[in-house]
SEKELO-62742 format. One record per residue (C-alpha): x, y, z. Coordinates in nm, 4 decimals, always signed. Layout:
! residues N
{X = X, Y = Y, Z = Z} $
...
! end
This chain:
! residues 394
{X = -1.1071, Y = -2.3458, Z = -1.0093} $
{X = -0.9345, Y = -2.1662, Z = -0.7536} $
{X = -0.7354, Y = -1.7915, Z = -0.8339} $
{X = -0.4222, Y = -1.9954, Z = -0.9100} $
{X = -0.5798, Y = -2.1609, Z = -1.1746} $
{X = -0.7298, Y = -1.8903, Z = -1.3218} $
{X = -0.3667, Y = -1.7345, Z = -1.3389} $
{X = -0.2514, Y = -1.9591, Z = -1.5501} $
{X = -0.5621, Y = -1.9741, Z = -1.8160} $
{X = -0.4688, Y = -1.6094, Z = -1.8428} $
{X = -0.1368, Y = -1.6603, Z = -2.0312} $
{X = -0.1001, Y = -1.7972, Z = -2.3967} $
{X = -0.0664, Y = -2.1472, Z = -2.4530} $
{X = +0.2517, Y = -2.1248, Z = -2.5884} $
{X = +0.3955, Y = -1.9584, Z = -2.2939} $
{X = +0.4670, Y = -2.2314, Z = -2.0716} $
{X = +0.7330, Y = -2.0951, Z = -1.8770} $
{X = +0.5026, Y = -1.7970, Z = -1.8092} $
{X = +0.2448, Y = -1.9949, Z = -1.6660} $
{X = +0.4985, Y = -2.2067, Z = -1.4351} $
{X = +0.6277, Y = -1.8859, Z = -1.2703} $
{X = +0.2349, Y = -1.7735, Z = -1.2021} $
{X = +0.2058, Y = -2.1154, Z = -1.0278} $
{X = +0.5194, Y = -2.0653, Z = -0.8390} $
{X = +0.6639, Y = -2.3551, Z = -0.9975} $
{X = +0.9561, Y = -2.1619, Z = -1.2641} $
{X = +1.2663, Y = -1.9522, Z = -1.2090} $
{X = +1.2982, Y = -1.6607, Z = -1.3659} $
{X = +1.6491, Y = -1.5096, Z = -1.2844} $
{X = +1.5693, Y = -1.1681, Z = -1.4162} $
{X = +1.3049, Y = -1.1519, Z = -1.1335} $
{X = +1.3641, Y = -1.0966, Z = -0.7423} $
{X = +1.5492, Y = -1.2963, Z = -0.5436} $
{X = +1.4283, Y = -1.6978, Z = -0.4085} $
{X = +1.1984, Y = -1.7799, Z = -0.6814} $
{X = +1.2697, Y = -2.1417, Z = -0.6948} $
{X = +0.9827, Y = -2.3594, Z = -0.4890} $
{X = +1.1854, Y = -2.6486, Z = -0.4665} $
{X = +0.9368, Y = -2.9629, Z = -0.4163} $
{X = +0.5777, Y = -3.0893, Z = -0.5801} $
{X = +0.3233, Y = -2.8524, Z = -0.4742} $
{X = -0.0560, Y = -3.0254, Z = -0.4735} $
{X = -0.2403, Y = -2.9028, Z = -0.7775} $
{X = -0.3890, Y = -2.5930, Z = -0.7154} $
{X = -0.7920, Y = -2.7455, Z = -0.8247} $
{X = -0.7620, Y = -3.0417, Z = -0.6069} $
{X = -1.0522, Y = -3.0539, Z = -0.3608} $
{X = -0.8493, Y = -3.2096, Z = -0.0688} $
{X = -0.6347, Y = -2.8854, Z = -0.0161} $
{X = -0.8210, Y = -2.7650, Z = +0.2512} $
{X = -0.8748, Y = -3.1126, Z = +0.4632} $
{X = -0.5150, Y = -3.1792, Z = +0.3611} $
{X = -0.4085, Y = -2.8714, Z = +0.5547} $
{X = -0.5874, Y = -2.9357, Z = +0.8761} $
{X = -0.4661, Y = -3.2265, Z = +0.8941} $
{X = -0.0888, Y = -3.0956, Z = +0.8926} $
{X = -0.1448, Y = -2.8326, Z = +1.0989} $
{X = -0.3116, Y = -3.1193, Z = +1.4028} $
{X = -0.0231, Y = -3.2953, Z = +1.3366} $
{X = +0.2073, Y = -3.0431, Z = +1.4186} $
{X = -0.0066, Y = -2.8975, Z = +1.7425} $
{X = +0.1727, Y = -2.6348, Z = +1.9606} $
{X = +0.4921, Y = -2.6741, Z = +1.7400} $
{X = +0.3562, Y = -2.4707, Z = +1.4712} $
{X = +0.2945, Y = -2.0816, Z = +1.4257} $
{X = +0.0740, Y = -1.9701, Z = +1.1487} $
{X = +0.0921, Y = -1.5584, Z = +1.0836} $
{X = -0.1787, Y = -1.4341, Z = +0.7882} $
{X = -0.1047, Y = -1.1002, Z = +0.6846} $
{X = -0.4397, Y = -0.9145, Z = +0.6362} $
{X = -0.3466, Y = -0.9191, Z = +0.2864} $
{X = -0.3419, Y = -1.2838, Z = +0.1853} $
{X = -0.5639, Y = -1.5058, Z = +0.0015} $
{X = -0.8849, Y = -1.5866, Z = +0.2304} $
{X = -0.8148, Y = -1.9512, Z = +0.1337} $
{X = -0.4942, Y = -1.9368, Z = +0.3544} $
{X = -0.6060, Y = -1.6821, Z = +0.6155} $
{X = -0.8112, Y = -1.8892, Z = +0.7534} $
{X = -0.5396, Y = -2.1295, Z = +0.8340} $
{X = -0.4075, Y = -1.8584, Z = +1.0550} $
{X = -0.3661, Y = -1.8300, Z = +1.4115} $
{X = -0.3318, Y = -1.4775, Z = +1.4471} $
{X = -0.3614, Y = -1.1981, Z = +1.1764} $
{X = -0.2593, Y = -0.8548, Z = +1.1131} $
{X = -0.0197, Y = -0.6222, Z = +1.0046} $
{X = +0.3526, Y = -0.7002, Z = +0.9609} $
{X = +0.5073, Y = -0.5681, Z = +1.3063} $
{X = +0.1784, Y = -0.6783, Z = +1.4404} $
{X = +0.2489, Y = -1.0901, Z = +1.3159} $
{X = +0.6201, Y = -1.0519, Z = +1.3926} $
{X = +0.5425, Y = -0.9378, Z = +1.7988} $
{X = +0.3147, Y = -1.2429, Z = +1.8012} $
{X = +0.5753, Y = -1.4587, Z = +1.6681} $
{X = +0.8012, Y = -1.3342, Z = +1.9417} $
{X = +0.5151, Y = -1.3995, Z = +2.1814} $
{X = +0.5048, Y = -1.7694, Z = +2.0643} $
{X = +0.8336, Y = -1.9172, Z = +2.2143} $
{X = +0.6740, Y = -2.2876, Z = +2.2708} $
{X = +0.5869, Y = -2.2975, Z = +1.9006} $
{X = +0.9376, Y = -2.4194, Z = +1.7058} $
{X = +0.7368, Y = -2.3207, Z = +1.3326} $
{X = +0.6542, Y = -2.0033, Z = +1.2609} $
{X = +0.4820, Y = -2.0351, Z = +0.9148} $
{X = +0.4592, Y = -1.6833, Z = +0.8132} $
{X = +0.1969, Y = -1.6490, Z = +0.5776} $
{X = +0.2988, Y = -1.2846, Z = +0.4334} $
{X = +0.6212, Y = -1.1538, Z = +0.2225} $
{X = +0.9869, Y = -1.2214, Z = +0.2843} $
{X = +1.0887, Y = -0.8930, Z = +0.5277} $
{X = +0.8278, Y = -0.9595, Z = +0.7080} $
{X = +0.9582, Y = -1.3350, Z = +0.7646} $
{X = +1.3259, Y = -1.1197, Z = +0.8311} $
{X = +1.1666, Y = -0.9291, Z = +1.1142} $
{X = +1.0091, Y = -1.2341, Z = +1.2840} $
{X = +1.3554, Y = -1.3960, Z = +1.2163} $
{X = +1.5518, Y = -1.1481, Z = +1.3972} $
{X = +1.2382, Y = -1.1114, Z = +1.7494} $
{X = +1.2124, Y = -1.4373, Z = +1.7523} $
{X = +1.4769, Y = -1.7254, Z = +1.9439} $
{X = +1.7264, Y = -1.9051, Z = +1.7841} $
{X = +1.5530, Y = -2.2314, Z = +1.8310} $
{X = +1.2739, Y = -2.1126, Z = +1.6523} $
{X = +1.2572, Y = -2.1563, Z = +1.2892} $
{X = +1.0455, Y = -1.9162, Z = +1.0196} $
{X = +0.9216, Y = -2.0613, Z = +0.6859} $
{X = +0.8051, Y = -1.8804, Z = +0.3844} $
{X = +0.5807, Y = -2.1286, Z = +0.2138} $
{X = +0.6985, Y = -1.9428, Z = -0.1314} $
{X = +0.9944, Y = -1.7522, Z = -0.1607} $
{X = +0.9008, Y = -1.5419, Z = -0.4097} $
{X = +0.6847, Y = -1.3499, Z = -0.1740} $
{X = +0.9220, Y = -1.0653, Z = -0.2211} $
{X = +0.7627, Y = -0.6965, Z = -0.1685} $
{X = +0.8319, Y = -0.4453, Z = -0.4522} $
{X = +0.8787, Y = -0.1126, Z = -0.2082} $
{X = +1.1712, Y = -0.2999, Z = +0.0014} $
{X = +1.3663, Y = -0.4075, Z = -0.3130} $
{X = +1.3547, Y = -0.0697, Z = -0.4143} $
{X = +1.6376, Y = +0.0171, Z = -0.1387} $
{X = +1.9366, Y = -0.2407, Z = -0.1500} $
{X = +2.2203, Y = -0.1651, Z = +0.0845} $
{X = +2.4916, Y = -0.0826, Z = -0.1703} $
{X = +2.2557, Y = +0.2265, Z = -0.2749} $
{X = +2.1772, Y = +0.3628, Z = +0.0679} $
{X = +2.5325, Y = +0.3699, Z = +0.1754} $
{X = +2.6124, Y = +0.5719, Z = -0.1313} $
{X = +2.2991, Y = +0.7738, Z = -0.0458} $
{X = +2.4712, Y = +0.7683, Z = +0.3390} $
{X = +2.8247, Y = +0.8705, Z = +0.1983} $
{X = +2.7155, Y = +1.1287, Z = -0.0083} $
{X = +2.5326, Y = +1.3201, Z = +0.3019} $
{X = +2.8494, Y = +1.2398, Z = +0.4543} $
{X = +3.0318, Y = +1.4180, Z = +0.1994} $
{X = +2.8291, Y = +1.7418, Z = +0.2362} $
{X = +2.9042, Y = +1.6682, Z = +0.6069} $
{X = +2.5606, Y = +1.5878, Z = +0.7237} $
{X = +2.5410, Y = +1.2712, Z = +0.8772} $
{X = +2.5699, Y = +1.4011, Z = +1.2352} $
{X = +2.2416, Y = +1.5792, Z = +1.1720} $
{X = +2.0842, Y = +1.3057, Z = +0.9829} $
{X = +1.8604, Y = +1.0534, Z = +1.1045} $
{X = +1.7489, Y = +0.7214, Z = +0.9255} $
{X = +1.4280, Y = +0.5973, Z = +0.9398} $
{X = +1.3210, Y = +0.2911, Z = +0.7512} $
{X = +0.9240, Y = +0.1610, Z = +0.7164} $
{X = +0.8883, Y = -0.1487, Z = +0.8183} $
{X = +0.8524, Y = -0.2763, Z = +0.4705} $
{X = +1.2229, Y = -0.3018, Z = +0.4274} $
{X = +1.4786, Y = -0.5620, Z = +0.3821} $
{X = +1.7162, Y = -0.6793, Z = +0.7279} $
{X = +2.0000, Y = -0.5485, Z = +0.5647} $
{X = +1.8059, Y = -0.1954, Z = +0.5449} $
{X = +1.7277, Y = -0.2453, Z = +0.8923} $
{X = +2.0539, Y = -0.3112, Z = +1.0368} $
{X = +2.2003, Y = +0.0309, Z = +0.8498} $
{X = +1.8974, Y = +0.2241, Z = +1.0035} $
{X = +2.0212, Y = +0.0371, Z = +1.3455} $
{X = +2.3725, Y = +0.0797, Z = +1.3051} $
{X = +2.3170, Y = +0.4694, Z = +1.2097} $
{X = +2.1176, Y = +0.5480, Z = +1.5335} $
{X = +1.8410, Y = +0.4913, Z = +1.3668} $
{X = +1.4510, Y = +0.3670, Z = +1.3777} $
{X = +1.1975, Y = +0.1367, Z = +1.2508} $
{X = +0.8625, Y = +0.2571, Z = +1.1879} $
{X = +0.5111, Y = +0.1046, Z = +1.0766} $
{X = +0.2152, Y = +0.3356, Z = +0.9013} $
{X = +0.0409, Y = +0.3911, Z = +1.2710} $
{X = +0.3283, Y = +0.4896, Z = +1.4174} $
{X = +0.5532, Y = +0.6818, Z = +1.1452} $
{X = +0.4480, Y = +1.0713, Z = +1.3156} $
{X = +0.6186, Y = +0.9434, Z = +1.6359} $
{X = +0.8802, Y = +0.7869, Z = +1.4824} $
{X = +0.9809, Y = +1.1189, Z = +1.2539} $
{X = +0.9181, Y = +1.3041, Z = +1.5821} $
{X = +1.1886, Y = +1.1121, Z = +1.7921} $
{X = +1.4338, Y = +1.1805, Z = +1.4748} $
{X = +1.3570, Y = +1.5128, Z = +1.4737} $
{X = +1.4802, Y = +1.5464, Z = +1.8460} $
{X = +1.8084, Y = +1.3657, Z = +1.7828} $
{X = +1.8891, Y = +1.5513, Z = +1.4303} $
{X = +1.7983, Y = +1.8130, Z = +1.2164} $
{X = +1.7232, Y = +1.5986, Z = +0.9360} $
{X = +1.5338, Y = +1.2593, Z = +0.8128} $
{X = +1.6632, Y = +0.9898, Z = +0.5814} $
{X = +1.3258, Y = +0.8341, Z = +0.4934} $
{X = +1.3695, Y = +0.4202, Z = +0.3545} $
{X = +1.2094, Y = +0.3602, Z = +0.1455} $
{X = +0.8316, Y = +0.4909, Z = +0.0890} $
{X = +0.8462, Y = +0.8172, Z = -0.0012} $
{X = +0.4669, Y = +0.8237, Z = -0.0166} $
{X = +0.4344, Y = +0.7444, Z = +0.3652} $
{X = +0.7745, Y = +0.9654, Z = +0.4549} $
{X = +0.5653, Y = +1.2661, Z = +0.2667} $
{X = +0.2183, Y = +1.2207, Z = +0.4151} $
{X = +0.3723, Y = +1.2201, Z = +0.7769} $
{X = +0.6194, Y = +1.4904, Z = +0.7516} $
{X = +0.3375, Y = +1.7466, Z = +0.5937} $
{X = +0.0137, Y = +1.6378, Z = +0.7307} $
{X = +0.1385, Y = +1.5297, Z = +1.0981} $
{X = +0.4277, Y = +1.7265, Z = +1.1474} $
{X = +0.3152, Y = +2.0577, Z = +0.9753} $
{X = +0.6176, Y = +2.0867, Z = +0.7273} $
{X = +0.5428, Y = +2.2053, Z = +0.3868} $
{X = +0.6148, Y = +1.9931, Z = +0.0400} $
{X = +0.9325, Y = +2.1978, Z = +0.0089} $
{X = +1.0801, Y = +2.0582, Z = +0.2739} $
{X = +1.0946, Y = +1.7021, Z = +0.1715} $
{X = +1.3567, Y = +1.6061, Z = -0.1336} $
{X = +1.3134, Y = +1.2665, Z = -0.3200} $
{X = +1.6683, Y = +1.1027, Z = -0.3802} $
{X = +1.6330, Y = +0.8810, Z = -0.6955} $
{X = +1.9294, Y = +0.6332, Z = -0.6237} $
{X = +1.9482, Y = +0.5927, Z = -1.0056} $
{X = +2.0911, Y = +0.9335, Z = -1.0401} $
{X = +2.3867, Y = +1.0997, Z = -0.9432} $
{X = +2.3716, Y = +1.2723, Z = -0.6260} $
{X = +2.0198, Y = +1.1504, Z = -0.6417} $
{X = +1.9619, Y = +1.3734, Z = -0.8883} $
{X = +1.9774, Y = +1.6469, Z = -0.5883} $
{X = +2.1869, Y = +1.9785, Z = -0.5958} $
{X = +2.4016, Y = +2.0401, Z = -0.2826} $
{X = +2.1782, Y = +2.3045, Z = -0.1815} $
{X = +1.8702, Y = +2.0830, Z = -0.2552} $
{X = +2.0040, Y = +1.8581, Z = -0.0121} $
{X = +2.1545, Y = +2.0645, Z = +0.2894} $
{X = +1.8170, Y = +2.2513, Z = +0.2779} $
{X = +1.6025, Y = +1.9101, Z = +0.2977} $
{X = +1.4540, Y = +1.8602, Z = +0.6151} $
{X = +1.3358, Y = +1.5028, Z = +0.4939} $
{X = +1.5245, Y = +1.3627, Z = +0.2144} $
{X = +1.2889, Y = +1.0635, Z = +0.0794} $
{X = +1.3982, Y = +0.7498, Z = -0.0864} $
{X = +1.2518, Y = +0.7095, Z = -0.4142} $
{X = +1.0511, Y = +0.4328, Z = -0.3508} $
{X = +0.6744, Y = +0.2938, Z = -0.3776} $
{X = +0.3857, Y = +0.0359, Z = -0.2629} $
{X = +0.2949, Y = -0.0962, Z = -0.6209} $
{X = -0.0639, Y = -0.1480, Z = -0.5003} $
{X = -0.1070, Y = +0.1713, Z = -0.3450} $
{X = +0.0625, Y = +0.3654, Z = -0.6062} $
{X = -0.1851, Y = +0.3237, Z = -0.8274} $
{X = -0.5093, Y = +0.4640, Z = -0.6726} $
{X = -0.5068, Y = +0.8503, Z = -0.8266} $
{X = -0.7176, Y = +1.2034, Z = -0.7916} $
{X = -0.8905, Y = +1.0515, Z = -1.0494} $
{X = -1.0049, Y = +0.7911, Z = -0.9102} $
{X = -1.1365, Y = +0.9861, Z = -0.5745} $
{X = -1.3356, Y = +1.2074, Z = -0.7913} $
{X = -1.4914, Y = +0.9131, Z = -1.0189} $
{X = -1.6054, Y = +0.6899, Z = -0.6850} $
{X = -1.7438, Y = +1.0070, Z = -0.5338} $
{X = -1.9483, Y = +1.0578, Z = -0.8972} $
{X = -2.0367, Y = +0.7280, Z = -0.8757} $
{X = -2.1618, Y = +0.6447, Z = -0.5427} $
{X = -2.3592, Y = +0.9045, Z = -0.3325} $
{X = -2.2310, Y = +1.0011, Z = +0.0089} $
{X = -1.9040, Y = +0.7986, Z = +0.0249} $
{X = -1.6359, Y = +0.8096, Z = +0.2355} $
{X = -1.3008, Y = +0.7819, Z = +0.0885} $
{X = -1.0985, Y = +0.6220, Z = +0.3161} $
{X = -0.7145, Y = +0.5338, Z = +0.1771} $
{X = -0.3729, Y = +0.4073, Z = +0.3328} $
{X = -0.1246, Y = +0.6625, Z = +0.3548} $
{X = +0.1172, Y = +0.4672, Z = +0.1390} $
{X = -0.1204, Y = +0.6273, Z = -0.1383} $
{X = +0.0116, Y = +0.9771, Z = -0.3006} $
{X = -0.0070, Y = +1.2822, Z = -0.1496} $
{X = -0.2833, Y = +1.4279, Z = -0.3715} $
{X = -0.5050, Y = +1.1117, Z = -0.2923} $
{X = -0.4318, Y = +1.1463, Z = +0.0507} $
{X = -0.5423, Y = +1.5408, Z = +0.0837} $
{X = -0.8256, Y = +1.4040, Z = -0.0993} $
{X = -0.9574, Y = +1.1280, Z = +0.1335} $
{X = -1.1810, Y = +1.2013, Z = +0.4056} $
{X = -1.0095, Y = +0.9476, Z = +0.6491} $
{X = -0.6682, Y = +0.8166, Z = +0.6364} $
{X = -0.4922, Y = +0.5524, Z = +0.8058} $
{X = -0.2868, Y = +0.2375, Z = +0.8635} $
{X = -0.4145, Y = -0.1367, Z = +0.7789} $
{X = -0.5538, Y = -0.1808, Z = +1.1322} $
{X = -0.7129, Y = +0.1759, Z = +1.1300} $
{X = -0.9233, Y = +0.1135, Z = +0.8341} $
{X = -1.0301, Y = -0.2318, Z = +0.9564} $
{X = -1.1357, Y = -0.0390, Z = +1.2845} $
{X = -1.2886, Y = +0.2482, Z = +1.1363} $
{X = -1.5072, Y = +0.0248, Z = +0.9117} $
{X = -1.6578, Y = -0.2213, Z = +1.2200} $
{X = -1.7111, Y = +0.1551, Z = +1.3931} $
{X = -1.9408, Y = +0.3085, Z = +1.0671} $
{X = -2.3037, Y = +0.3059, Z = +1.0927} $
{X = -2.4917, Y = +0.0722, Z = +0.9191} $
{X = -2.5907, Y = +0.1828, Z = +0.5020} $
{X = -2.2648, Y = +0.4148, Z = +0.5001} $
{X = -2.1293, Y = +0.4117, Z = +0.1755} $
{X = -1.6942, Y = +0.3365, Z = +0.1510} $
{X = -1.4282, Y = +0.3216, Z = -0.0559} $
{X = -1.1010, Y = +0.1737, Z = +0.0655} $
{X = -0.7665, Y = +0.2491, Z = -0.1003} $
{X = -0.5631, Y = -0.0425, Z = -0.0063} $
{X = -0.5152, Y = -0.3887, Z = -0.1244} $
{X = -0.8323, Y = -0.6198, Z = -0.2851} $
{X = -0.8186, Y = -0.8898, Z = -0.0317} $
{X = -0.8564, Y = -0.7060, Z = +0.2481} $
{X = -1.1401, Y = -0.4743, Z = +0.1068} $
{X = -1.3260, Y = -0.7511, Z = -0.0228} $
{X = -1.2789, Y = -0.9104, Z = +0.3056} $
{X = -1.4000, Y = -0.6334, Z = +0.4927} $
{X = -1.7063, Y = -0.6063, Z = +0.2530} $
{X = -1.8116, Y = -0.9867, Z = +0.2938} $
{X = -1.7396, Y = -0.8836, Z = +0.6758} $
{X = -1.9902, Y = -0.6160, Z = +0.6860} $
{X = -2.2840, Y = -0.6424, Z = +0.4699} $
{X = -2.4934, Y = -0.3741, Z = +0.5955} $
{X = -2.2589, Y = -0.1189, Z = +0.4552} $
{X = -2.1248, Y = -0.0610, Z = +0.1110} $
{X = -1.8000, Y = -0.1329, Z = +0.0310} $
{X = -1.6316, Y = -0.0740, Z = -0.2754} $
{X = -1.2485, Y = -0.0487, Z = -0.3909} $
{X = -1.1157, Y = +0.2975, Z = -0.4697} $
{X = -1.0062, Y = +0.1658, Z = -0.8237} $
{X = -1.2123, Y = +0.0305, Z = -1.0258} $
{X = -0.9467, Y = -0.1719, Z = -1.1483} $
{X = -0.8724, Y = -0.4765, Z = -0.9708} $
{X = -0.5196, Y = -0.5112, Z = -0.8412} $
{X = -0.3990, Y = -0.7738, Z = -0.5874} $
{X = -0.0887, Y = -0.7267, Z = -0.4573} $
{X = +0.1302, Y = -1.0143, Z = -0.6501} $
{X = +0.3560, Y = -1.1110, Z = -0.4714} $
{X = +0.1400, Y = -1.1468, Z = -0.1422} $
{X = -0.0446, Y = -1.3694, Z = -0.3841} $
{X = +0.2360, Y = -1.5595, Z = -0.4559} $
{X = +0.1135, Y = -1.7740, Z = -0.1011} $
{X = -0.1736, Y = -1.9920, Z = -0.1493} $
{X = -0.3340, Y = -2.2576, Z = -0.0553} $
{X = -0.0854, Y = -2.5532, Z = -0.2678} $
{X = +0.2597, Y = -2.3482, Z = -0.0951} $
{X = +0.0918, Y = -2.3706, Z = +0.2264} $
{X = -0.0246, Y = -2.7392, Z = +0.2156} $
{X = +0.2983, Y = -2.7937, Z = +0.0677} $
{X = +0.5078, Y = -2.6302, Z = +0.3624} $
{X = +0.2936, Y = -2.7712, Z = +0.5939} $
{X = +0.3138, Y = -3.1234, Z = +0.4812} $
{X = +0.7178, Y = -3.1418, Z = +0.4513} $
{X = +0.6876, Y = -2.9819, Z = +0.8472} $
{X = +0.4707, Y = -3.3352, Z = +0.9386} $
{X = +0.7791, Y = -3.5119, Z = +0.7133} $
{X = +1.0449, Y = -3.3308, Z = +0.9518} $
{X = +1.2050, Y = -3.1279, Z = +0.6628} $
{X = +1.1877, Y = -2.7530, Z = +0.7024} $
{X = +1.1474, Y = -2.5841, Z = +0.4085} $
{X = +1.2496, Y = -2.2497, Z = +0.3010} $
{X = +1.3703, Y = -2.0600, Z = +0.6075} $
{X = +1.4246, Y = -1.7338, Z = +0.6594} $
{X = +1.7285, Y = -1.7491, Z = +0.8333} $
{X = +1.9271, Y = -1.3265, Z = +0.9153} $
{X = +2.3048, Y = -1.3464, Z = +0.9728} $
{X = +2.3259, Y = -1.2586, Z = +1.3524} $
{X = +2.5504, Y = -0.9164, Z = +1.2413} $
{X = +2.2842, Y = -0.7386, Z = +1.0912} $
{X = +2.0066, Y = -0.9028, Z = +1.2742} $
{X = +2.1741, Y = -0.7541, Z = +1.6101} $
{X = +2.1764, Y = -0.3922, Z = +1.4119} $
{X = +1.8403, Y = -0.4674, Z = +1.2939} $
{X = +1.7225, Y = -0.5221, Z = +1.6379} $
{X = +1.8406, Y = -0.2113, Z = +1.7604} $
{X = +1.6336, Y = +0.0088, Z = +1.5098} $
{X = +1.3317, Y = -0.2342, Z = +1.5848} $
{X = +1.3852, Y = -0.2026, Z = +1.9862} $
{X = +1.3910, Y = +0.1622, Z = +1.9362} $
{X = +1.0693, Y = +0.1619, Z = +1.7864} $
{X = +0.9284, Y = -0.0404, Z = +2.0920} $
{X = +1.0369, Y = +0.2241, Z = +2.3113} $
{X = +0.8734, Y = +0.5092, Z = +2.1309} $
{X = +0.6033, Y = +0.6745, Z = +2.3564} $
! end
């Protein structure tokens, strides 16, 4: 029985509607946004799933795009054609004109972004729409233009400059892009906060405030001080004027789920517990696990720095399971281990697997396109501008 399965013999009998939603078959309308699956998806224990897949994507040849972020399910990554990190998937997709399906095997902003690079004749499917991401629906648009009119009201905004992480919504992106503004990813946020730096005196960070922190102290030398965190839940963002006009990075009060939960703690218990290891963490992670790690770096970085460490060195990788235990099956002459030694998927990543992708695949071969990701051209033309001016940083 695959992981789906097991999902589902986790919950109580009695909770029926509990078990649906881990399928992906129930609505819940307390939950994020799109988490209907309209349509029969195959069961998720029948053996054919994986022939049954092939055989869609044949049929469908050079029409279809598949994009596996490096944080999906092995069962569907290795239905992709290319994979990597989120900007990374959504260049390719814009690299793919010929192909008129971009599946995009990831969450929903990333399908935005390869929605807004990509041609209008193209099409982008989310096999599940409840891929959502946690850290972009942290930051909705109503809240950052309050955020926005309230440095307005101190009379800031000519000095402040918005910079969003990639892991954002469209409509985040087009405000960035609209407010002369950029889109950055985890390898590239020091250049990004440095080109802000030169056009203002101060950074709106969306909406990580773990990544926004890391950057501004360890890569641009400013101190803890200097960074604010504006909880949108509060007034004024539960700033003080001063607080605020003093800020040289004001940071949105948001999180990675996954990331968020690797502590000090655990740093000091894998270095108890295996001899010699390397700590090696994304900079989502907080800033005291961070300045505790002996490397830091993006997705790609740690999948470089592990195929560059000798043979019998000894790691542990703060970032999401699939990709460690990936990397570990990848590399068997080194140890791998995960910085927690609780397991923790990221869910809603999860959320595509192998039944939404045969499904998705199989209503392409019927000529119905299901669940696109479709970005009204107004704030996929701001959206592009913030995401151009990333492409253009040095």
């Amino acid at each position: 029985m695959d992981e789906a399965g097991q999902s589902a013999a986790w919950v109580e009998p009695s909770s029926t509607a509990t078990a649906l939603l881990l399928l992906g078959r129930g609505t819940d309308p307390a939950s994020e946004r799109g988490v209907d699956c309209p349509g029969e998806l195959p069961a998720p224990s029948s053996p054919d799933l994986v022939e049954r897949a092939a055989a869609a994507k044949a049929a469908l040849g050079e029409r279809l795009f598949v994009l596996g972020h490096h944080y999906q399910r092995d069962e569907v990554i290795q239905f992709a054609d290319v994979t990597g990190d989120s900007f990374k998937l959504a260049r390719e997709a814009a690299a793919r004109p010929q192909a008129e399906f971009i599946v995009f095997c990831g969450v929903h902003f990333m399908a935005e972004s390869a929605d807004i690079l990509t041609s209008p004749q193209q099409r982008v499917i989310l096999p599940d729409l409840a891929a959502g991401c946690s850290m972009a629906d942290m930051a909705v648009l109503s809240q950052v233009e309050k955020c926005w009119d309230r440095l307005a009201e101190l009379g800031l905004t000519e000095t402040t400059v918005p910079v969003t992480y990639m892991n954002s919504s469209a409509d985040i992106k087009g405000f960035v892009g609209r407010n002369g503004g950029v889109v950055c990813t985890s390898s590239n946020a020091e250049r990004a906060l440095r080109w802000a730096f030169e056009r203002g005196r101060r950074v709106l960070f969306l909406p990580d405030q773990h990544l926004g922190r890391n950057t501004a102290v360890r890569e641009l030398g400013l101190s803890l001080a200097d960074c604010v965190l504006y909880d949108p839940h509060k007034p004024h963002g539960g700033l003080t004027d001063e607080q605020t006009r003093a800020a040289a990075v004001v940071l949105w009060r948001g999180h990675c789920s996954v990331h968020g939960r690797f502590t000090l703690e655990c740093v000091h218990q894998v270095r108890a517990r295996v001899p010699g290891v390397n700590v090696l963490v994304h900079p989502e992670c907080r800033h005291d696990v961070v300045e505790a790690a002996d490397q830091v770096g993006s997705t790609e970085y740690i999948i470089k720095a592990i195929e560059a460490a000798p043979a019998g060195s000894a790691w542990a990788i703060g970032t999401e399971l699939n990709l460690v235990r990936r990397l570990a099956n990848a590399h068997p002459d080194k140890k791998i281990v995960f910085l927690d030694r609780t397991v923790c998927y990221c869910s809603t990543m999860n959320r595509i697997d192998l039944p939404h992708l045969v499904w998705a695949l199989e209503e392409l071969v019927a000529g119905r396109v299901p669940n696109q990701i479709t970005v009204d051209p107004q704030t996929a033309g701001s959206a592009r501008l913030a995401l151009e001016r990333m492409l253009a940083l040095p």
